[in-house]
N, C-alpha and C positions, 0 to 999 in steps of 0.2 A: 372697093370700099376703103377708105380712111381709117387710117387709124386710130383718130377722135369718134369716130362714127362705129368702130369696130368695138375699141371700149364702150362706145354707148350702148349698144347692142349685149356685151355682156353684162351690164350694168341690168338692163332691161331685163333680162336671161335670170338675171339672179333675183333680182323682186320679184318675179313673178316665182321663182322656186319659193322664195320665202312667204310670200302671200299662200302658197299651197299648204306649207308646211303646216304654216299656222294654225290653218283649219284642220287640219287630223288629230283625233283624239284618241283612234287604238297605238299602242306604240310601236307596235312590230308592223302597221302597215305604217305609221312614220319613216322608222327606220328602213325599212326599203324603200320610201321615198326619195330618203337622203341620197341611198346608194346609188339609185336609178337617176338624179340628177346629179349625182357627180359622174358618173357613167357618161351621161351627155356633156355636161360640161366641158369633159376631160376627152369626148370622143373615144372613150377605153372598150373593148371587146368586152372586159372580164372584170367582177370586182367580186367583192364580199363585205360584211360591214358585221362588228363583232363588237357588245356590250361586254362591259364588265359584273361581274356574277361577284356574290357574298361568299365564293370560293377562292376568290383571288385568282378568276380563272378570266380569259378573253372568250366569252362564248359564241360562237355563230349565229345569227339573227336571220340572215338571207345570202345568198351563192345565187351571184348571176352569172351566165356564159352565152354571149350571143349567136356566138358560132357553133358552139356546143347542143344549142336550143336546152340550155340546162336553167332551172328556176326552181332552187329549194329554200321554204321556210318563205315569209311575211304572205303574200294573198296564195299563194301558187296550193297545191293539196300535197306536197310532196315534202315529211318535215326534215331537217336536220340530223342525221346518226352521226356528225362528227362528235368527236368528244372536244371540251375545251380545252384552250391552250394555256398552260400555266404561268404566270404572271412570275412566279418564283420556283425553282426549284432547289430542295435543301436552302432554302433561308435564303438563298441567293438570285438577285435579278438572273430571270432566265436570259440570256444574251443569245444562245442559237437562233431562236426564231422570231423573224424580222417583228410582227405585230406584235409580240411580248417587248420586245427592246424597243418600240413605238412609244408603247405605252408606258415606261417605265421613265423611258428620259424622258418623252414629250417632243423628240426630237422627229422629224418630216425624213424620210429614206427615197430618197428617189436614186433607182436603180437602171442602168441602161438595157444592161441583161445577166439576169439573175444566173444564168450559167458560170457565169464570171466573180459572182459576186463573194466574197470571204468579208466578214466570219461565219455569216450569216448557212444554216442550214437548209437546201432547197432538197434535199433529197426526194421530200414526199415529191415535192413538184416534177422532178425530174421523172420520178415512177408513175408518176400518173402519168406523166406527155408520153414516156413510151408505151403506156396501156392505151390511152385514146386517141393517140397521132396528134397531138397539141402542142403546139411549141410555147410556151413560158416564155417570155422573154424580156419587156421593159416592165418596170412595176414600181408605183408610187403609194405609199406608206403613208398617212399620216393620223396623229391623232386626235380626238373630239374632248375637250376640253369645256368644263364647266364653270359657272361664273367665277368658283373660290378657287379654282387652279387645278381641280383634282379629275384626272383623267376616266372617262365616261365610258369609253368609246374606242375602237380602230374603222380608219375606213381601207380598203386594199385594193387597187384599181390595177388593172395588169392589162397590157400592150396598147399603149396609145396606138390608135391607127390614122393612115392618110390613104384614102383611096383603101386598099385590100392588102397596103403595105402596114408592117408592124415598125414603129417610129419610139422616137428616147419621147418621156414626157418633157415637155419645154416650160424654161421657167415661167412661163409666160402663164403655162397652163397653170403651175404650182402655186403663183401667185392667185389667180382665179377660182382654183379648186382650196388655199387657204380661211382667202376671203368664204368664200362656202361654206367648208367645213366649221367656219364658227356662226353661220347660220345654222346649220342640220344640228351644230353643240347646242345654241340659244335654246331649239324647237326641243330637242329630248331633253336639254334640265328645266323647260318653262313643265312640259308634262311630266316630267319626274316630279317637280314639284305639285303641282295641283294633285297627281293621284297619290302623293305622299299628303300632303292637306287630307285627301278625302281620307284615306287610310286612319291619318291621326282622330278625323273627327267620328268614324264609326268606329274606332276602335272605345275611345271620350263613352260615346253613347253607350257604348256596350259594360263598359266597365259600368257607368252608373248602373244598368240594369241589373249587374250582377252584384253590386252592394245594394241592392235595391230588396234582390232575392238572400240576400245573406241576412236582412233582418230578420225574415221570418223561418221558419223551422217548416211553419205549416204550407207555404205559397210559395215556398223556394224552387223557381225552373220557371215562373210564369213568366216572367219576360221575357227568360227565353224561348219560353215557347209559341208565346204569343207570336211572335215575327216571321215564325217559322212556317205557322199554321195561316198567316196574313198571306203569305207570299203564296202559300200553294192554294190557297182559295183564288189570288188574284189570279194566277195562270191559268185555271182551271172555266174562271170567267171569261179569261180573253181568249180561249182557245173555243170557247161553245159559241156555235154559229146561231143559233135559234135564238127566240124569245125579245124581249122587248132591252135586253142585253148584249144583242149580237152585235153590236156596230164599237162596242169596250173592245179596244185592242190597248195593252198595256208597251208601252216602250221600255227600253231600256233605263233612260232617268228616271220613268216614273216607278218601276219596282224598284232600283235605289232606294227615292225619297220614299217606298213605302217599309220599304227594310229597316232607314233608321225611324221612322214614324216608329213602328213597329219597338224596337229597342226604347226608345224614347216614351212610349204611349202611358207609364206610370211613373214617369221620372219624379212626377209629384209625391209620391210617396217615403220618398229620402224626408219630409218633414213631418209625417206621421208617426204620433208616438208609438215605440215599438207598443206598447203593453196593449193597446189596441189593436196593431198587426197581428200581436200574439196572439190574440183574443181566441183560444180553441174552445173554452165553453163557456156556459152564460153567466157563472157567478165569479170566473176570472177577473183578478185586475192584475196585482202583483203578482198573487198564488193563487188557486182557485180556491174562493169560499168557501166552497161543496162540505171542504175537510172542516170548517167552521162549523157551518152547517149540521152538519153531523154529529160534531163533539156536542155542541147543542139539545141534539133531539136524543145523545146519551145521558145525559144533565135528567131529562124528562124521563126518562127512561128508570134511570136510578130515583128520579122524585113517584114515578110509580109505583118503586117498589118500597119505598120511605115509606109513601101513604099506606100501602098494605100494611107493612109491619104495625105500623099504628093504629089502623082499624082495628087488624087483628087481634092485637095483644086490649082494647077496647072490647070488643066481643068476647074474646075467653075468660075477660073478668066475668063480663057481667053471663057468662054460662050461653052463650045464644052460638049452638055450635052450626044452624043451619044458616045463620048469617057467616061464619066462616068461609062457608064451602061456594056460597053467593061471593065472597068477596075474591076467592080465588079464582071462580070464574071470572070475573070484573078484569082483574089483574092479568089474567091469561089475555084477554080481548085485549087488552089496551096494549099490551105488549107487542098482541103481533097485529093491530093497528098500528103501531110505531115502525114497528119492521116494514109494512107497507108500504108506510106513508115515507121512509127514507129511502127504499129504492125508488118510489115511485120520484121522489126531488132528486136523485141521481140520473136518475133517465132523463126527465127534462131538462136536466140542466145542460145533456152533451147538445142538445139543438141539431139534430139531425133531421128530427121530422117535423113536420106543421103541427102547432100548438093549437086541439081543439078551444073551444069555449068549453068543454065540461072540464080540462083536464088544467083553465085555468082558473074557473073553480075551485076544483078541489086543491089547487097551490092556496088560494084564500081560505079556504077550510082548515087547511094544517096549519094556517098562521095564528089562528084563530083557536086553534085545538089543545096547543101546547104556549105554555108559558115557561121562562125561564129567569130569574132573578141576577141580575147583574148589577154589580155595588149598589149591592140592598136596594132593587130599585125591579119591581116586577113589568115583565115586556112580553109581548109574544116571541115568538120563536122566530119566527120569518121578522127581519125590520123591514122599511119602506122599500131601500132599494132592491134588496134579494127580489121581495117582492115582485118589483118590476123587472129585472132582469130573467128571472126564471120564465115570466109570463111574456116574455120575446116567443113572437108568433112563427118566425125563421130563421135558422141559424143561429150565431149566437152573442149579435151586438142588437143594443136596445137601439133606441132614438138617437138620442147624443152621440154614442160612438158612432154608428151610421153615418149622423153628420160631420162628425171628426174624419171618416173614410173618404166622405162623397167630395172634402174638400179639397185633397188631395186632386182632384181635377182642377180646383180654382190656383191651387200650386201649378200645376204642370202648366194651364194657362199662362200663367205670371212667367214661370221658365222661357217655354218657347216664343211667349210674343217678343220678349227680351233679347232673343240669339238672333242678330243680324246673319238670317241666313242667307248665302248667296244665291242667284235668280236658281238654277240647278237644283238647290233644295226646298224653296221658297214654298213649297204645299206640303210639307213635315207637319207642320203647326196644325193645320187642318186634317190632315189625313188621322194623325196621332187624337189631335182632341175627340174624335167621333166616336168615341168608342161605348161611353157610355149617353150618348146622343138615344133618341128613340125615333121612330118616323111618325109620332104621332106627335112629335114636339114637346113630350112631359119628361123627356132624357135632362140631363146635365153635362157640362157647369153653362150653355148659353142655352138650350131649349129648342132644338131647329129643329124643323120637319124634314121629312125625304127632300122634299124639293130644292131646300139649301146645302142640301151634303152630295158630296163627289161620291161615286162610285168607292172608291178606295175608301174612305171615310167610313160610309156603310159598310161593307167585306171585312174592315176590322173592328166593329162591333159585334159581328157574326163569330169574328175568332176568337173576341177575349171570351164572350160566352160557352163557346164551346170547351172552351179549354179549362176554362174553369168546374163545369158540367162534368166533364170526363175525367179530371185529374182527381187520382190516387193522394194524394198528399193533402187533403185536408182533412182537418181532424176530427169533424161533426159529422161526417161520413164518408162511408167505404166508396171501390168506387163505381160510378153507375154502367149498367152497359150502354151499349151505343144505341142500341133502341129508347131506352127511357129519356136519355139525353136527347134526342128526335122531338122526341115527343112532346117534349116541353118547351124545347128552338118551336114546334109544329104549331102549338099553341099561342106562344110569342109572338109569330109572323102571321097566324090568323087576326091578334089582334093588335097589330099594326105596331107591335114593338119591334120587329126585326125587319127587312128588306126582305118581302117572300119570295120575290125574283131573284136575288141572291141566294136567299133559303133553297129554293127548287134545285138552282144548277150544284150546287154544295152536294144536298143530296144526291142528286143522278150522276154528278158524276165520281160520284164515292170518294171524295176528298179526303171523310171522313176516317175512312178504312185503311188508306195509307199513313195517316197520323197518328194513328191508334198503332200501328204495326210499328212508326217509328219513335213515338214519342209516349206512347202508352203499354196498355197489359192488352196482347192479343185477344186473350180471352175477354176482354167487354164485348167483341165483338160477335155480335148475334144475328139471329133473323129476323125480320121483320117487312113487312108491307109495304113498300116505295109506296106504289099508287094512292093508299090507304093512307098514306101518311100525309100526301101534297095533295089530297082532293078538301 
């Protein structure tokens, strides 16, 4: 062969490593790529290849020995117990050992045989060759450097061979295994980089989540918890073989993009006025009414006892003493009608339970029952809006707030269609939007049916409900057990609000009971009837 032809050959040797590199995305089988082609490259028996650690340490990544049949750390099952090699000791470049002094100057150590070598420490080496009968002998050093100069990396390649003979490394090779070593540097800082990108952008996501939860007092953890209960529903789907579900196997990117969907899925809500977030009862805006309310129906209260006095002292003029006793009955009634009638507007007003038609009635009865004179100007007791607020049929926003809430989806919309997400996340947008979607197409903010929504899309509709269902921390009620939350998801997916086939495997494969152990009060969890509950 030529040595035009021999160069070409390396040339070819090394695009083809680099075109390898490129395509790996775990980084520790990267890095034992690199090793294993400078291995070959270099024709060396022995190497190792060691990252730099947030300890200022040269960590071990993978230990090759060919002759050894020795493979620890990147695909092998066998991991690493060395400890790292320290970068500095007492403040000072460590200069004993060659891969620390590598990395420190940046300088290439090629060694003929390390028996020989001073200043450099080989003692380990030496006590290993006479534990395993290994002779140590030629070894090439050098380090992996990143685009801005800053040392990443050692690579440590030991006994060039020819034939079964151990040989110096030649510069020939140094020059070939350099040019390399800033390919195998390019491949680990291109994916330092991106898994730093993705770090940064679910870290981004996350933080909104948790100023998201810090507005409210009452819904604070549901972001986080949403993501959390997303993901273990989605595993729990792609691992059930049966049903008309079976063929859902989730990959790796696609739980990603459902983790930040997941952190992402109310990002809308950073634009909701908090006093609506706040909304814990129904006559709240700033402060809650109620105490309004109240002082109110004590005004009426003291006007019934006004009126008594004045009948009274009306009657015992005129001598009519059995109208007295009539009137102190009247007065005794009205009193504790009022006592009534104010816990009864205290109860309603926390919006815990479903507001019959009689009980919003009798809210118009006591509006209508009592009167109250505010600058000289005679009103009922209840004005327009109490009115309507109180007569909130569930929970505890009327109309308008509801719609201020529901918009916060048309937020999150505008958010995510905005974020030029990369192809890798490019189903976030859609996964996150589904959540308040319906399969009968009456969901928001677009109105899809099943047929237009992704697996994932569906499964975190199923999770922000539950978690909402289940969580302790709202203020209109305690919390439910895990049967009555059932029960009501049961109802849901009978009528076509929820994904039943989703719904079923949730249930059988008790999803729900590990979430509640990890993210809830053990004690919601109860007994109840699977069969009973999915027939």
């Amino acid at each position: 062969m030529t040595k035009k032809s021999s160069q070409q050959a390396a040339f070819e040797h090394l695009l083809n490593i680099s075109i390898q590199l490129s395509k790996e995305e775990n980084t520790d089988l990267l890095m034992e790529k690199i090793l294993f082609a400078a291995v070959e490259v270099s024709n060396s028996d022995a190497g190792s290849i060691y990252l730099v650690n947030g300890l200022k340490e040269l960590e071990f990544r993978t230990i090759y020995n060919q002759s050894m049949n020795l493979h620890l750390g990147g695909s092998s099952d066998s991991p690493i117990n060395f400890p790292g090699i320290p970068l500095f000791i007492d403040n000072q470049p460590n200069r004993s050992a060659i891969v620390a002094h590598a990395a420190n100057t940046g300088e290439v150590i090629n060694i003929e045989d390390v028996y020989d070598a001073l200043p450099f420490d080989f003692s380990a080496a030496r006590k290993m060759d006479s534990t395993t009968g290994y002779r140590t002998k030629s070894m090439l050093t050098f380090p992996l450097q990143d685009h801005t100069g800053d040392i990443i990396g050692v690579i440590q390649l030991i006994n060039a061979m020819e034939g079964s003979d151990i040989i110096s490394f030649s510069t020939e090779v140094e020059q070939q295994i350099l040019s390399f070593a800033s390919l195998g540097a390019i491949a680990l800082t291109n994916r330092a980089l991106i898994l730093n990108m993705q770090q940064l952008f679910e870290s981004f996501a996350k933080t909104i989540a948790v100023a998201i939860d810090a507005k409210s007092s009452h819904t604070g953890g549901h972001c986080k918890r949403v993501p959390e209960l997303t993901l273990m529903i989605a595993d729990a789907v792609s691992d059930y073989d049966e049903g008309p579900l079976a063929s859902f196997k989730l990959s790796a990117q696609d739980r990603h993009q459902l983790s930040i969907a997941g952190w992402l899925h109310d990002c809308g809500k950073i634009a909701t006025p908090d006093h609506v977030m706040e909304k814990s009862r129904k006559l709240e805006t700033i402060f809650d009414r109620i105490h309004y309310v109240t002082a109110k129906l004590e005004i009426s209260r003291r006007d019934i006892d006004l009126k008594f006095q004045e009948q009274m002292i009306t009657a015992l003029k005129a001598g009519k003493t059995v109208r007295v006793e009539q009137l102190e009955r009247e007065r005794d009634l009205a009193r504790k009608q009022l006592t009534l009638d104010t816990a009864f507007l205290q109860k309603v007003n926390v919006g815990g339970e479903f507001l019959t038609d009689d009980q919003e009635q009798n809210i118009h009865a006591i509006s209508a029952r009592y009167e109250v004179t505010i600058d000289k100007v005679k009103q009922p007791i209840l004005s327009e809006d109490e009115i309507i607020n109180l007569s909130i049929k569930r929970g505890t926003l009327n109309n308008d707030e509801r719609k201020i809430i529901q918009k916060h989806m048309d937020v999150t919309l505008d958010i995510l269609e905005a974020l030029p997400f990369p192809k890798h996340l490019s189903n976030v947008a859609e996964y996150a939007l589904g959540h308040h979607e319906t399969m009968d197409g009456k969901g928001y903010p677009r109105g899809l049916v099943k047929e237009q929504m992704s697996v994932p899309a569906r499964l975190m509709a199923l999770a922000d409900i539950f978690e909402a269902l289940s969580a302790a921390d709202r203020p209109y009620k305690s919390a439910k057990p895990v049967s009555e939350c059932l029960k009501i998801m049961s109802n849901m997916a009978k009528n076509n609000h929820l994904d039943s086939d989703l719904f079923a495997i949730f249930v059988r494969s008790k999803v729900y009971e590990q979430y509640i152990i990890n993210f809830a009060d053990p004690k919601q969890l109860d007994e109840f009837d699977i069969e009973a509950l999915l027939s």
